[in-house]
N, C-alpha and C positions, 0 to 999 in steps of 0.2 A: 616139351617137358611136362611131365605131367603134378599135380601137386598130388602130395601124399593128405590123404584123408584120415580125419580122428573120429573113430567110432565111439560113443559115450553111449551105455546103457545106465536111467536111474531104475534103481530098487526100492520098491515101497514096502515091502515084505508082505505082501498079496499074492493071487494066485496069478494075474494075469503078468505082470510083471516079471515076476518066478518063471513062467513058462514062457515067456519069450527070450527071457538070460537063455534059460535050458534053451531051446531052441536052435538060438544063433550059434550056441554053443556046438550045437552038434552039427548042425547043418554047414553052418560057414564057418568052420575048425582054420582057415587061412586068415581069417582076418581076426585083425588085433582089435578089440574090445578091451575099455576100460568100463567096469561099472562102480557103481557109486551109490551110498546108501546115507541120508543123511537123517541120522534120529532128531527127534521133535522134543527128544528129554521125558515124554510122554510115551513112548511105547513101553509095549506091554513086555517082562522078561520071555515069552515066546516068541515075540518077533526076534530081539538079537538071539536068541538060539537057534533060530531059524536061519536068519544073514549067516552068521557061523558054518551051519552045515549049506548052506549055497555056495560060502566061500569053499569049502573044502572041494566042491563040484566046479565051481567055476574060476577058483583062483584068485589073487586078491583082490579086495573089494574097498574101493577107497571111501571110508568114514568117517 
């Protein structure tokens, strides 16, 4: 029996991070990804506009 595995990606709303959501996203489209962005209360209004349109790209994004 095998166990079922939970993939969790966090979001910093950076490049490097960004581009490996994109990534997995495209690359390994079977496997289920949960990502997660958690604000500091301190970001700038361009990062969640940013999260926003990843969300659109990546789907929901738990915050």
């Amino acid at each position: 029996m095998t166990e079922k595995v939970k993939h969790v990606l966090g979001l910093s709303g950076g490049k490097d991070s960004s581009a490996l959501a994109l990534f997995v996203k495209e690359t390994y489209p079977e496997l289920e990804v949960e990502y997660f962005f958690t604000d500091t209360g301190y970001e700038l209004p361009e990062t969640n506009e940013f999260i926003d349109k990843l969300e659109e790209k990546l789907g929901y994004i738990h915050r």
